[in-house]
ROLUM-986661 format. One record per residue: residue in one letter; x, y negated, z negated of N, C-alpha, C, O, CB in turn. Coordinates in steps of 0.05 Angstrom, whole numbers, padded with zeros to 5 digits, always signed. Glycine has a CB too. Layout:
AXYZXYZXYZXYZXYZ
...
This chain:
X+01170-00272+00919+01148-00256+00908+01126-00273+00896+01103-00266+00893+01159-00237+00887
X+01134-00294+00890+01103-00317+00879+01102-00339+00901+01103-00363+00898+01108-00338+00842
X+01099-00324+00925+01095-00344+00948+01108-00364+00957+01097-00378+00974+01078-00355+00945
X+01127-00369+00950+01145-00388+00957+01141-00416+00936+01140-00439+00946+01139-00393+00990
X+01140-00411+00905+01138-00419+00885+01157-00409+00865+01156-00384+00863+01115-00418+00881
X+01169-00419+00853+01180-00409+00825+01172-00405+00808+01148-00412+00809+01192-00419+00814
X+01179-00393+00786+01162-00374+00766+01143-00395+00755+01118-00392+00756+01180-00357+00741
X+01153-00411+00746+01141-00437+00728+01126-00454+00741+01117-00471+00726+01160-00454+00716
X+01116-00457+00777+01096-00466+00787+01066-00442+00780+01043-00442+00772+01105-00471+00819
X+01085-00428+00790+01055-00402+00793+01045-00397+00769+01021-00390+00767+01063-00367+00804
X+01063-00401+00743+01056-00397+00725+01025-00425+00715+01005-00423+00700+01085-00393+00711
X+01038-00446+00731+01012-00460+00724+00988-00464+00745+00967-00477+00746+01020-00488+00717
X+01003-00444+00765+00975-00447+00781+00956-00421+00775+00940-00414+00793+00982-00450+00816
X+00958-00409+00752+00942-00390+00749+00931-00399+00722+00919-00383+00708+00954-00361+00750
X+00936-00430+00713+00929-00432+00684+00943-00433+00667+00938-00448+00648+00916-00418+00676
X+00962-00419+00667+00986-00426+00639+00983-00418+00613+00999-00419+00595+00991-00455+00632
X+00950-00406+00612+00945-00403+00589+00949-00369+00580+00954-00359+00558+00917-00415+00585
X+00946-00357+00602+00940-00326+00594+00958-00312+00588+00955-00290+00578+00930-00311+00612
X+00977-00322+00591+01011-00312+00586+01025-00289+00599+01013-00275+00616+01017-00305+00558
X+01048-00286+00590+01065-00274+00605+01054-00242+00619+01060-00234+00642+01089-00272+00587
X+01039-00230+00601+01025-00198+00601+00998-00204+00620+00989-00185+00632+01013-00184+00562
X+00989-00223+00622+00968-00235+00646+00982-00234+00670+00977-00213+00683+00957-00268+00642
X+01001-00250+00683+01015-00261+00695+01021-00234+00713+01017-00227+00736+01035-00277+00680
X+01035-00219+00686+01050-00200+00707+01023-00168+00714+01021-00150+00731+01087-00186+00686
X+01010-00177+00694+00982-00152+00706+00976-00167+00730+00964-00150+00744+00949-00148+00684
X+00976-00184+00740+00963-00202+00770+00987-00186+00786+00984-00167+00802+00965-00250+00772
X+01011-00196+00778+01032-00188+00800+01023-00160+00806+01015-00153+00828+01064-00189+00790
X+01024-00145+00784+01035-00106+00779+01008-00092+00781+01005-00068+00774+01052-00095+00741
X+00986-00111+00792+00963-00096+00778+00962-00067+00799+00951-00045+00795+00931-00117+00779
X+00978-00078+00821+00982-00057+00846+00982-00027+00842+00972-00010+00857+01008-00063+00859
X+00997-00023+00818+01012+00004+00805+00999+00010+00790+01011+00022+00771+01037+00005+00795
X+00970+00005+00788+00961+00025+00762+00964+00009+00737+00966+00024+00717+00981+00054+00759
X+00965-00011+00732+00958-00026+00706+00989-00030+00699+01005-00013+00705+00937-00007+00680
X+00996-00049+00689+01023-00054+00677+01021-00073+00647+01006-00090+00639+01040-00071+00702
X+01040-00061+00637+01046-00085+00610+01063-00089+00596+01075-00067+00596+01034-00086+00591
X+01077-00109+00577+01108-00110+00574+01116-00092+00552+01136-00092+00538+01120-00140+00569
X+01097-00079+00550+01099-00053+00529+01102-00018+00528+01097+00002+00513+01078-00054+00519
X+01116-00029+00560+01110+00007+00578+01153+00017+00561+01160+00040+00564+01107+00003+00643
X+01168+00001+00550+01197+00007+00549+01186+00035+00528+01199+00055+00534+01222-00022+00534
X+01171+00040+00512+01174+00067+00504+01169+00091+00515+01166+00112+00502+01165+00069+00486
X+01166+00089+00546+01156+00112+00548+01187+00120+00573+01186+00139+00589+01118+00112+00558
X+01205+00105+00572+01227+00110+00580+01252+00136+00577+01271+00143+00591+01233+00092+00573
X+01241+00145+00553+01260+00173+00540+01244+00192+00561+01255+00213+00554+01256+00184+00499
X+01230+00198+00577+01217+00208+00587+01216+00208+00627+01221+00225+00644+01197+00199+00570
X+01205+00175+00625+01200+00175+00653+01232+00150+00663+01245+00137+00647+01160+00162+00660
X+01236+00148+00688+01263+00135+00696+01241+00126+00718+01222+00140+00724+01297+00154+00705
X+01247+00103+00727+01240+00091+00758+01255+00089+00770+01275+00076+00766+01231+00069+00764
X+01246+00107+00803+01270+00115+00825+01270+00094+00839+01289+00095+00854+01268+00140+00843
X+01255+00072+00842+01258+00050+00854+01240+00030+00849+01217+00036+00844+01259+00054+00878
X+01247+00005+00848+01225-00024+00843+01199-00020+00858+01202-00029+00881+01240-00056+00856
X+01175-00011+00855+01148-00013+00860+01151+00014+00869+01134+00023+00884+01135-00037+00879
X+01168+00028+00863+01152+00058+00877+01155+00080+00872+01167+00099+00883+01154+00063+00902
X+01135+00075+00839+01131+00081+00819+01144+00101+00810+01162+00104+00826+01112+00082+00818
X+01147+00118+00793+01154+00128+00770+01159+00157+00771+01138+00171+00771+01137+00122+00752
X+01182+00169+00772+01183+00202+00775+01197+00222+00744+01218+00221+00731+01207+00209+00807
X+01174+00238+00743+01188+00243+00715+01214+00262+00711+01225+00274+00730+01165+00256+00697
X+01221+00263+00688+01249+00284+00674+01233+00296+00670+01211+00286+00669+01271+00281+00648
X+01237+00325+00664+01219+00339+00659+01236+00371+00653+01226+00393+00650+01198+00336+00681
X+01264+00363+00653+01284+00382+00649+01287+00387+00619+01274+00367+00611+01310+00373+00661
X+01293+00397+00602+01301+00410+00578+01335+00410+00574+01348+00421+00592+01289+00440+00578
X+01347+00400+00554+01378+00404+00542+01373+00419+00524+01353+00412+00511+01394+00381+00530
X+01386+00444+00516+01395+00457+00500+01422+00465+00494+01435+00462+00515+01383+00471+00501
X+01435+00473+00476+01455+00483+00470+01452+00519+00452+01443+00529+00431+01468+00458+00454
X+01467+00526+00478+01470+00558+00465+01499+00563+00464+01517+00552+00477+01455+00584+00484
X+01501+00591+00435+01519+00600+00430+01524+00622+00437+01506+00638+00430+01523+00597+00414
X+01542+00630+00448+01537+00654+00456+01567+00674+00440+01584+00660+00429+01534+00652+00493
X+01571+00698+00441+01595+00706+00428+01626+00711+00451+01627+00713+00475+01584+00736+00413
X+01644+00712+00433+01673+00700+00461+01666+00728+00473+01653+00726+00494+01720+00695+00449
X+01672+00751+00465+01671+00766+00490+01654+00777+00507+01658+00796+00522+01680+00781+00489
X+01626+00755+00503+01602+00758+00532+01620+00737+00544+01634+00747+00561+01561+00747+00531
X+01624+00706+00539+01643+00692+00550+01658+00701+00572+01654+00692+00594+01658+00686+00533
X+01681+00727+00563+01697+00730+00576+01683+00758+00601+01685+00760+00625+01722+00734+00555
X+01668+00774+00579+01661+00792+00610+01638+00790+00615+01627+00812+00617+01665+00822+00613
X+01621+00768+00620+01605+00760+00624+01575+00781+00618+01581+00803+00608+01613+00751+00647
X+01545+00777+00624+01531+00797+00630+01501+00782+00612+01501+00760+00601+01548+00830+00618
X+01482+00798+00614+01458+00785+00602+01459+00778+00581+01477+00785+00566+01438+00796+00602
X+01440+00762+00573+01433+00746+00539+01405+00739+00551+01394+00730+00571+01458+00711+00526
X+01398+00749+00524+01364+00740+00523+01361+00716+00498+01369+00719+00475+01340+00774+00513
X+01349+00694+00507+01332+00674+00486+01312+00670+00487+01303+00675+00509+01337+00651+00483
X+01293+00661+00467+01270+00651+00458+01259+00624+00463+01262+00608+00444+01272+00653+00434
X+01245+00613+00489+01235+00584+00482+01208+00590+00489+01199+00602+00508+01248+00557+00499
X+01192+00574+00462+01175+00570+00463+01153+00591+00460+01129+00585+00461+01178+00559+00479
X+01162+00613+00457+01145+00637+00445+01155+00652+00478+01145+00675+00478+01100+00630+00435
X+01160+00652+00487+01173+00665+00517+01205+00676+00518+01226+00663+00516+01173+00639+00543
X+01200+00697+00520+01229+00710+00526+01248+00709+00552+01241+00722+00572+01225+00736+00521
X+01269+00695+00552+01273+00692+00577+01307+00711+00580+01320+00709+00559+01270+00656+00585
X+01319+00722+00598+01339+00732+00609+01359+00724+00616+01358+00727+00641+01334+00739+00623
X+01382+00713+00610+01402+00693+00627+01425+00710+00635+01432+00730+00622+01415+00666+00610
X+01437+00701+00657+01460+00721+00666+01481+00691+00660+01479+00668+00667+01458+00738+00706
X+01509+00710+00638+01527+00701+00640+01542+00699+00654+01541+00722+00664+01532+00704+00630
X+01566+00683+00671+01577+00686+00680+01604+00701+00674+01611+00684+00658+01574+00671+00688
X+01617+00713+00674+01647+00719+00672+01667+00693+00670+01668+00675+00687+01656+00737+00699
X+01680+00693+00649+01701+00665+00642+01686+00638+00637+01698+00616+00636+01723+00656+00670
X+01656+00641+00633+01647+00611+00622+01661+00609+00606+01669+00629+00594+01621+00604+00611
X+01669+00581+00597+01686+00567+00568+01660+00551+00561+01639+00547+00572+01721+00543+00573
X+01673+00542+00538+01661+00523+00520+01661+00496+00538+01678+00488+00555+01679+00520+00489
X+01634+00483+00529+01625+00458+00542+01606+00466+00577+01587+00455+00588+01659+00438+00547
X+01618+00484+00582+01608+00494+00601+01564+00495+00600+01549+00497+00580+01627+00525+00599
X+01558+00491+00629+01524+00489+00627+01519+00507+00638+01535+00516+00654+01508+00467+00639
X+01496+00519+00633+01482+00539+00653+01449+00522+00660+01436+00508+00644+01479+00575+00634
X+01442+00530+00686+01423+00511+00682+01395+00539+00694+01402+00555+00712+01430+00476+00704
X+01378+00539+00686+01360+00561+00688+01335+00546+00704+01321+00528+00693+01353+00574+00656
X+01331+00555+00729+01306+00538+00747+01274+00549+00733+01268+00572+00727+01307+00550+00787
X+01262+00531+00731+01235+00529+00737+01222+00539+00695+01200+00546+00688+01226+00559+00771
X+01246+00534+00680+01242+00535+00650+01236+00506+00635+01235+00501+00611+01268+00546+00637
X+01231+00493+00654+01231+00464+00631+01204+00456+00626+01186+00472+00623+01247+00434+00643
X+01200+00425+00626+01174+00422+00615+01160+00415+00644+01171+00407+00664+01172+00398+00588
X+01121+00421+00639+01105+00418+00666+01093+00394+00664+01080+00384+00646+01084+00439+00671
X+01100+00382+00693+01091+00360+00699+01070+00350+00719+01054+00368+00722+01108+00351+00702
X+01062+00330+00735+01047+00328+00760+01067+00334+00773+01058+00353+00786+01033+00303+00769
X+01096+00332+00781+01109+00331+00800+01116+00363+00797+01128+00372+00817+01130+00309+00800
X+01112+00382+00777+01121+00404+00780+01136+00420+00752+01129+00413+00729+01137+00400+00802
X+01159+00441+00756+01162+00446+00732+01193+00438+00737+01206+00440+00757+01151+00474+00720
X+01202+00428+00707+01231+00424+00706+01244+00444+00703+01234+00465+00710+01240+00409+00689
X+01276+00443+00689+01293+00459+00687+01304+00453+00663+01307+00431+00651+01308+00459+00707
X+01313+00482+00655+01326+00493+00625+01350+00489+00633+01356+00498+00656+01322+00526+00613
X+01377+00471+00615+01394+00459+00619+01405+00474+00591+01397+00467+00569+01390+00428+00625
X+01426+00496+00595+01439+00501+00569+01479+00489+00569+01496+00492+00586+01434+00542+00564
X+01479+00474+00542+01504+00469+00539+01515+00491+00520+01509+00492+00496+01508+00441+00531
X+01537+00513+00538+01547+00525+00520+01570+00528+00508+01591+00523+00518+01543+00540+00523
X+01566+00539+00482+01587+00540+00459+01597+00570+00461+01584+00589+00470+01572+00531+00428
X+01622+00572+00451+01633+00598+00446+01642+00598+00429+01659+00580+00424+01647+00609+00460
X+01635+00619+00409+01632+00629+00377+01670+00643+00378+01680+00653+00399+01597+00663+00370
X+01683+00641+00357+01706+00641+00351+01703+00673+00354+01681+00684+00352+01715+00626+00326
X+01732+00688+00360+01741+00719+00364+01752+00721+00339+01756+00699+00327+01762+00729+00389
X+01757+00735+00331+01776+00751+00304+01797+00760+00309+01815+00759+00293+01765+00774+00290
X+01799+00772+00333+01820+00779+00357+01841+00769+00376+01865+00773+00380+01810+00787+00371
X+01814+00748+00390+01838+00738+00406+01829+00703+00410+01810+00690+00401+01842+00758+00440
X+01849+00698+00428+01853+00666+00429+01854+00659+00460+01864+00673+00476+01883+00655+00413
X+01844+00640+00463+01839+00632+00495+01858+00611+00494+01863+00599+00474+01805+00621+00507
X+01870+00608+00519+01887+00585+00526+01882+00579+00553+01897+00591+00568+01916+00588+00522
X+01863+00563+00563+01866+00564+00596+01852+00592+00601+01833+00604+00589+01902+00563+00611
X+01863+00596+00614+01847+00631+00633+01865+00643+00616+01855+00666+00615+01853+00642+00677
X+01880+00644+00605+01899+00678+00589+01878+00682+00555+01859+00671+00545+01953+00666+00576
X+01893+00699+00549+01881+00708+00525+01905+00711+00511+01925+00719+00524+01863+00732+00526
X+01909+00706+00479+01928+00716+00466+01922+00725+00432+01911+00712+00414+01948+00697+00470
X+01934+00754+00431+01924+00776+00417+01947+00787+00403+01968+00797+00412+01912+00797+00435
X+01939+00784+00376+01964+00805+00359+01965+00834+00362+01948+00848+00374+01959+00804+00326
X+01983+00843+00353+01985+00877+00349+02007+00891+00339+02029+00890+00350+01982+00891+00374
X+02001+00904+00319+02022+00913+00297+02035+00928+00319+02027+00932+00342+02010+00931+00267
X+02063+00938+00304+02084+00955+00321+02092+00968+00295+02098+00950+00279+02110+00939+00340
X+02094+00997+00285+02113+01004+00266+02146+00996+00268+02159+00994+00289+02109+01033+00265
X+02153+00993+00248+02175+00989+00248+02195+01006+00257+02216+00996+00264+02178+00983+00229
X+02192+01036+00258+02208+01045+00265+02212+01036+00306+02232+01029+00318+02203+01073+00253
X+02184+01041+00317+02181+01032+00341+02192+01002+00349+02198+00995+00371+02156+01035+00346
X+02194+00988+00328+02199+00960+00333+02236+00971+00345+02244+00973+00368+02194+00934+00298
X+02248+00976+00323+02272+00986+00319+02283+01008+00342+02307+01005+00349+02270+00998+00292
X+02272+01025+00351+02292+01045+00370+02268+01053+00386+02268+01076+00393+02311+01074+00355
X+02243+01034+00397+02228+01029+00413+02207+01056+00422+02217+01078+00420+02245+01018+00433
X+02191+01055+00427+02168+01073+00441+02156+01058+00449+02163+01038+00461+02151+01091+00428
X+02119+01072+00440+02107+01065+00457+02080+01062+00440+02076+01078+00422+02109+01083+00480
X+02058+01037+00447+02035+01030+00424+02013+01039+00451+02019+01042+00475+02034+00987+00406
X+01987+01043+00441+01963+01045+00456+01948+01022+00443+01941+01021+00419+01947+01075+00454
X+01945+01005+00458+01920+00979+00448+01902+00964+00466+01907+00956+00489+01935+00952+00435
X+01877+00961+00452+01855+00965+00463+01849+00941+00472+01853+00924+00456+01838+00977+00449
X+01840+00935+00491+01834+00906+00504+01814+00904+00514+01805+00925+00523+01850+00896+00524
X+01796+00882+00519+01771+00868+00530+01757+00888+00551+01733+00891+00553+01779+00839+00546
X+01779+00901+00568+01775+00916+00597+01781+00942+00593+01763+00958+00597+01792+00905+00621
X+01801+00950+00587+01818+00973+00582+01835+00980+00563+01849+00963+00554+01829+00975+00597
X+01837+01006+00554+01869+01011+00541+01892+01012+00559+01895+01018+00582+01872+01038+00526
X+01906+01003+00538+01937+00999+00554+01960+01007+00536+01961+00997+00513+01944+00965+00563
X+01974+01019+00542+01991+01032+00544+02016+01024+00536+02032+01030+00554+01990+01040+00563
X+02031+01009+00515+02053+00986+00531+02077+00999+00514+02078+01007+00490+02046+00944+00526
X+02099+00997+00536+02128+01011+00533+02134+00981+00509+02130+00957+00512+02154+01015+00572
X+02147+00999+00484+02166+00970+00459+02198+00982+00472+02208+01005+00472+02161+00977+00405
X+02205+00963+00479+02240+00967+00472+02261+00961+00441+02259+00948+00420+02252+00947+00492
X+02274+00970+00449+02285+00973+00422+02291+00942+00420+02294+00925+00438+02313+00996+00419
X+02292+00940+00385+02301+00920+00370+02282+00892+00377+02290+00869+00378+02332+00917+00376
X+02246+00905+00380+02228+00886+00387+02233+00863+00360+02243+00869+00338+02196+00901+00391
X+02226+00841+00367+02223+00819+00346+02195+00811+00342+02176+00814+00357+02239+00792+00354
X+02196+00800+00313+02164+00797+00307+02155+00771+00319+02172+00753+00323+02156+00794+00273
X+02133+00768+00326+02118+00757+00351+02129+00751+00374+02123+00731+00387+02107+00737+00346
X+02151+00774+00382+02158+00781+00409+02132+00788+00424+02118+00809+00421+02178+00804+00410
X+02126+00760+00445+02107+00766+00465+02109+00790+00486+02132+00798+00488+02104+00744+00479
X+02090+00801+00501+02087+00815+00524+02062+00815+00532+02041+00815+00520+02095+00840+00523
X+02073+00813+00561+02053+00797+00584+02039+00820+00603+02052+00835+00618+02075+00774+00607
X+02001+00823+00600+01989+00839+00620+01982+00822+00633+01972+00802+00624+01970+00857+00615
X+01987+00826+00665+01977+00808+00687+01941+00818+00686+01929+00839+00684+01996+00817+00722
X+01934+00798+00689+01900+00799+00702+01886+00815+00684+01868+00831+00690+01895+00815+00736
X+01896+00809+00656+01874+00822+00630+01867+00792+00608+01870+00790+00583+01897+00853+00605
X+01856+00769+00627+01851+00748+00613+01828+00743+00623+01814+00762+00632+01870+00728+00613
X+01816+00712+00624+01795+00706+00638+01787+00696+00655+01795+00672+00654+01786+00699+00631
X+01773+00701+00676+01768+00702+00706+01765+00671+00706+01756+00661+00685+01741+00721+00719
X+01772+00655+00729+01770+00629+00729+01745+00627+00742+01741+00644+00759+01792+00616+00741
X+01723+00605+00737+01696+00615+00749+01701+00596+00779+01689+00600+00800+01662+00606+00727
X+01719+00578+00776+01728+00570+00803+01739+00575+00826+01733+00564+00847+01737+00560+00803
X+01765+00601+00822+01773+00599+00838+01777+00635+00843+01787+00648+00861+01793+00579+00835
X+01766+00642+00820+01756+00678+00822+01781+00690+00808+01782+00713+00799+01752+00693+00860
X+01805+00670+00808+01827+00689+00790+01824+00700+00765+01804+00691+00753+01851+00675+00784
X+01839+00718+00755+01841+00722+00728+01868+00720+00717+01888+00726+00730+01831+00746+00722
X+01868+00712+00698+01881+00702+00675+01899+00726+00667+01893+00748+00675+01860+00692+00652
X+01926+00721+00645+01931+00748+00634+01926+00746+00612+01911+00729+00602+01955+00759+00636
X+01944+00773+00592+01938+00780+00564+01970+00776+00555+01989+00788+00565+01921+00812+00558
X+01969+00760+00539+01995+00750+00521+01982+00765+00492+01964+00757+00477+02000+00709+00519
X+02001+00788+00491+02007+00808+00471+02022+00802+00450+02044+00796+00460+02019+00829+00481
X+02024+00799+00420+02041+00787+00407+02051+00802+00378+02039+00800+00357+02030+00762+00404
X+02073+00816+00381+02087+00838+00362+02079+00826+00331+02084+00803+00322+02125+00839+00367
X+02071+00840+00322+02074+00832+00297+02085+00867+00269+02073+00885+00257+02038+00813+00293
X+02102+00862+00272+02120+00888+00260+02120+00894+00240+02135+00882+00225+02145+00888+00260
X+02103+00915+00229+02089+00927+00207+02116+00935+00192+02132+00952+00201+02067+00952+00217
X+02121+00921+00164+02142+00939+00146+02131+00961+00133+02107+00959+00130+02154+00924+00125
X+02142+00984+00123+02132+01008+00109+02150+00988+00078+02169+00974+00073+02147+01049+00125
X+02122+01002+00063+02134+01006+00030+02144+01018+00025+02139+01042+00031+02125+01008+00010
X+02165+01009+00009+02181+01023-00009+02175+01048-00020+02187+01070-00016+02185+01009-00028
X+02156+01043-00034+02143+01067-00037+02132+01100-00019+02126+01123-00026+02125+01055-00043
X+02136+01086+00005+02125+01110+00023+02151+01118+00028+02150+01142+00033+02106+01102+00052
X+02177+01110+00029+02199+01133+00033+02214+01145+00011+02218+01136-00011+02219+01125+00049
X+02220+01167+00023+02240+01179-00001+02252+01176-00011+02262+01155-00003+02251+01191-00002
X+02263+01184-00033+02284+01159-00048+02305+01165-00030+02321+01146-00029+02295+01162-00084
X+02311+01188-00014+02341+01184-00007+02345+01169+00018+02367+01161+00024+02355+01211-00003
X+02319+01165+00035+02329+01150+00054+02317+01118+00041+02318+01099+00057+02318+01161+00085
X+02311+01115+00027+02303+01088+00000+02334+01078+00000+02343+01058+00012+02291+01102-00043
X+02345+01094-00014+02368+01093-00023+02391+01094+00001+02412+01086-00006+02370+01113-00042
X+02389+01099+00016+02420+01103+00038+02402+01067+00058+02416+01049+00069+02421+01154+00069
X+02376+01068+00058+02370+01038+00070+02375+01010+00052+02375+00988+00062+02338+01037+00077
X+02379+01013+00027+02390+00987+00003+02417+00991+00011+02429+00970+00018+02387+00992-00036
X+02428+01012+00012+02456+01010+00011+02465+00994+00038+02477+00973+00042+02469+01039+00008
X+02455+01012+00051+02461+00999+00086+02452+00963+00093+02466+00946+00104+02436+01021+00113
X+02429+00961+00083+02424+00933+00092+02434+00910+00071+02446+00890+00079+02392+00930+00096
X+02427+00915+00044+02438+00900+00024+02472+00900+00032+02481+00878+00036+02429+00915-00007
X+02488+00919+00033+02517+00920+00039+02521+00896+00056+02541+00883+00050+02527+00948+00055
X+02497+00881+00088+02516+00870+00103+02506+00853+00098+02519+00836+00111+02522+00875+00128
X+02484+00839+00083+02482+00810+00071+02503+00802+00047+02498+00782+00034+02453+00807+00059
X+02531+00820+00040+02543+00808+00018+02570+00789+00052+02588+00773+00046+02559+00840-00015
C-alpha cells in the first residue's frame, strides 16, 4: 500500500514533518476525509469492510416487562417510544430473556430505518411457577375432601377444571393436567399444570363440641 516502500521510507518521502494525521489523510483522503480521532464515533457506526466505508446500527435495545400471564397466553401489549404508540403481539410461552424484535421502529438513517429490539422480562405470578414449559400451582382441599375424597373446581390460565381428590390426599400431594402449561414457542407443544394439595385444617372452633370432643379423643388416643 505505500508503493513498495515501508512505512518509515514513505514516511520520509513525504517530509517527515507533518505527522502521523497528515500521512494517513494522503493515504484515506479517498473516503471522505479521515483522522486518528474518528474511534468515538464507533458506539454507533461498525465498518463492514477495510475501505468500503461505513454502514450504520441504527437498531434500538430495549428491555420490556411484560406480566406472566400475557407471557403464557400470549396477545397484544401496547408501549410508548418516543411520543408514538406502538402495538406488539406477544407470542404464547415467551420466557424471560427472550427478544422480540419489531421492524422498521428504530432510529433513521441514510441507509434507512432500523429496528426495535425488545429484551423481555417476566414480572413474577402470585399463583403460579414456571419450570420449563409446565406450570406449578397451589390449591387448598378441605380437609374433609382431603380425607374421604371428592371433588375441587379450580381455575386455571385456560379453563376450569374439575379435579377428582381421592381419599387420604396428602399435603402437597401433586396432580398432573396434561397440556395446561406453556406452549413451547419451538416446537408448538404445551406444557402441563402441576397442581399442588395444600389441605386446609378447620378450627377448633368451627366444630361442635361433640364432634371437638369424640376427634381429641380419637386422634390424641393413637399418639399415646
Amino acid at each position: 500500500m505505500f508503493g513498495g516502500q515501508n512505512f518509515h521510507d514513505f514516511a520520509r518521502s513525504q517530509g517527515g514533518a507533518g505527522g502521523l494525521d497528515e500521512i494517513l489523510s494522503q493515504i484515506f483522503g479517498g473516503l471522505g476525509g479521515f483522522n486518528s480521532g474518528f474511534a468515538g464515533g464507533f458506539s454507533r457506526f461498525s465498518s463492514s469492510r477495510f475501505g468500503g466505508g461505513f454502514s450504520e446500527n441504527l437498531d434500538i435495545q430495549a428491555k420490556l416487562s411484560i406480566p406472566f400471564d400475557l407471557s403464557i397466553l400470549g396477545g397484544e401489549h401496547t408501549i410508548s417510544l418516543n411520543g408514538e404508540t406502538i402495538k406488539l403481539k406477544i407470542p404464547a410461552g415467551i420466557s424471560e430473556g427472550k427478544s422480540i424484535r419489531v421492524r422498521g421502529k428504530g432510529h433513521k438513517g441514510r441507509s434507512g430505518q432500523g429496528d426495535l429490539l425488545l429484551k423481555i422480562s417476566v414480572l413474577p405470578s402470585e399463583k403460579y411457577e414456571r419450570d420449563g414449559d409446565d406450570l406449578v400451582c397451589d390449591f387448598d382441599v378441605p380437609l374433609g375432601v382431603a380425607l374421604f375424597g371428592g371433588k375441587v373446581v379450580i381455575p386455571t390460565l385456560y379453563k376450569e377444571v374439575t379435579l377428582k381428590i381421592p381419599q387420604n390426599t396428602k399435603n402437597a400431594q401433586k396432580f398432573r393436567i396434561k397440556e395446561l402449561g406453556a406452549k413451547n414457542i419451538k416446537s408448538g407443544q404445551m406444557g402441563d399444570l402441576y397442581l399442588k394439595a395444600n389441605v386446609v385444617l378447620p378450627s377448633v372452633d368451627s366444630l361442635s363440641s361433640e364432634l371437638a370432643t369424640r376427634l381429641k379423643d380419637e386422634l390424641l388416643d393413637k399418639t399415646k
